[in-house]
C-alpha positions as CSV (number, residue, x, y, z in Angstrom):
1,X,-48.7,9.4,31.8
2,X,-46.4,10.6,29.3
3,X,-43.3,9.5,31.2
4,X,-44.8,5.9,31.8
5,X,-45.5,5.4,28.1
6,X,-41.4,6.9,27.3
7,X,-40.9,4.2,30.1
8,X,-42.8,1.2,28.5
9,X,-42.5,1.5,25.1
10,X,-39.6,3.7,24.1
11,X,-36.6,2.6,26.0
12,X,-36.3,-0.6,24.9
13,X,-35.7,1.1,21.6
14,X,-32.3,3.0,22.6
15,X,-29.0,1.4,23.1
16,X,-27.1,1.7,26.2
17,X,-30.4,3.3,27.8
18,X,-31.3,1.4,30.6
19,X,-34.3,2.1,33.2
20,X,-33.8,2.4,37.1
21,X,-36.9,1.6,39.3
22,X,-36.6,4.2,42.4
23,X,-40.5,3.7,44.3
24,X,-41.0,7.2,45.3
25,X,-38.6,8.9,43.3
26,X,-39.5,11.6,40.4
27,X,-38.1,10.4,37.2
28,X,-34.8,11.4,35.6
29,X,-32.5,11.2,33.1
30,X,-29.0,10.2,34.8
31,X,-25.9,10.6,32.7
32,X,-23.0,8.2,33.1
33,X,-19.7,8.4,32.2
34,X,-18.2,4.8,30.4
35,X,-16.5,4.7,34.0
36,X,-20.3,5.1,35.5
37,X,-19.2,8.3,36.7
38,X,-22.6,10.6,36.9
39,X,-22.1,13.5,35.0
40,X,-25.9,14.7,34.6
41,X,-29.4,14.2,35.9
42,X,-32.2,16.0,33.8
43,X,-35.7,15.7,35.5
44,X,-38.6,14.6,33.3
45,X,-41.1,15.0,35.3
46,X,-42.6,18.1,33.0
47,X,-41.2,16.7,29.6
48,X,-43.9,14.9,27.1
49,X,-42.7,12.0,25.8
50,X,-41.8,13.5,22.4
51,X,-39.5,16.0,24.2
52,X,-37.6,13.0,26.1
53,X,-37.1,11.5,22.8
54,X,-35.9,14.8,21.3
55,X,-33.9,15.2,24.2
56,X,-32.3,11.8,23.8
57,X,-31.0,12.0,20.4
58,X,-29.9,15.6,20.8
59,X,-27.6,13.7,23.5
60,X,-26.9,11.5,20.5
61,X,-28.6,8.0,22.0
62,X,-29.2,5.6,19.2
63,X,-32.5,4.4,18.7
64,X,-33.2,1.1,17.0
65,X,-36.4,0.1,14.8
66,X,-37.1,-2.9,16.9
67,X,-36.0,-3.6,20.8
68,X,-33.8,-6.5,19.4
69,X,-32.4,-4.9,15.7
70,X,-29.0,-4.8,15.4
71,X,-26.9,-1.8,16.5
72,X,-24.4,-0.7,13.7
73,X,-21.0,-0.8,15.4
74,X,-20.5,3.1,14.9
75,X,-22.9,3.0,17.1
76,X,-21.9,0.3,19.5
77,X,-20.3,3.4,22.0
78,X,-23.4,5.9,21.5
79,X,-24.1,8.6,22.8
80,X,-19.8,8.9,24.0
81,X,-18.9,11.5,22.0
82,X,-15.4,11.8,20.5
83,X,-12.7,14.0,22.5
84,X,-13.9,17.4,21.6
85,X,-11.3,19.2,18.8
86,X,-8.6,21.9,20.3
87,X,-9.1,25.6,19.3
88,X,-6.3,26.9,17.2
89,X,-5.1,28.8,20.5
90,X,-4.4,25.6,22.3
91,X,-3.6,23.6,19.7
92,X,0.2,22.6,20.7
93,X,3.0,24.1,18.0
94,X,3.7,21.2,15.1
95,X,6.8,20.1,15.9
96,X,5.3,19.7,20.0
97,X,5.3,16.4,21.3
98,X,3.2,17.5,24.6
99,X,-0.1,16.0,25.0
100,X,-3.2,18.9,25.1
101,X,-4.1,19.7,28.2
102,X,-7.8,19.2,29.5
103,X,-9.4,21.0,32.7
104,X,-10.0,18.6,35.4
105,X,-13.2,19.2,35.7
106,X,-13.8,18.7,31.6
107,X,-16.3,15.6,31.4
108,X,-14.5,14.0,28.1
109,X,-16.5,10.2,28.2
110,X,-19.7,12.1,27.0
């Protein structure tokens, strides 16, 4: 029940949240990158509704007053977060004009 009500009356409050119907299925949270590459599922199946929408803005989802308010446009990308910063030990010397490396398997769309 407390997934349902998330379902019906919460999502149509969060930008670039969109609801999948699987019959059967137990629900989840699937994270996409902006090249709808999954980087994430999160069951919900034991989450109350208050968690999922803790959950959500912790993941930095915007959620609007009403289903149809405006998005700001700083928001217009949410929840991609910026390229995360380099650590001093990686950063490349000042005068460098190499790119940073990133591992391959470092997800940076989200």
């Amino acid at each position: 029940p407390q997934v349902k009500a998330f379902v019906t009356q919460d999502i149509p409050l969060y930008h670039n949240l969109e609801m999948k119907h699987l019959p059967g299925a137990d629900p989840e949270l699937v994270l996409l990158s902006h090249r709808y590459e999954e980087l994430e599922r999160i069951p919900l199946s034991d989450m109350t509704r208050e968690d999922i929408n803790q959950l959500l803005l912790e993941l930095g989802f915007y959620r609007k007053e009403t289903p149809d308010a405006l998005v700001p446009e700083e928001f217009q990308f949410a929840p991609a977060r910026p390229l995360p910063t380099l650590l001093t030990s990686q950063a490349p010397a000042a005068d460098s004009k190499a790119p940073p490396e990133h591992d391959e398997g470092e997800h940076l769309d989200l």
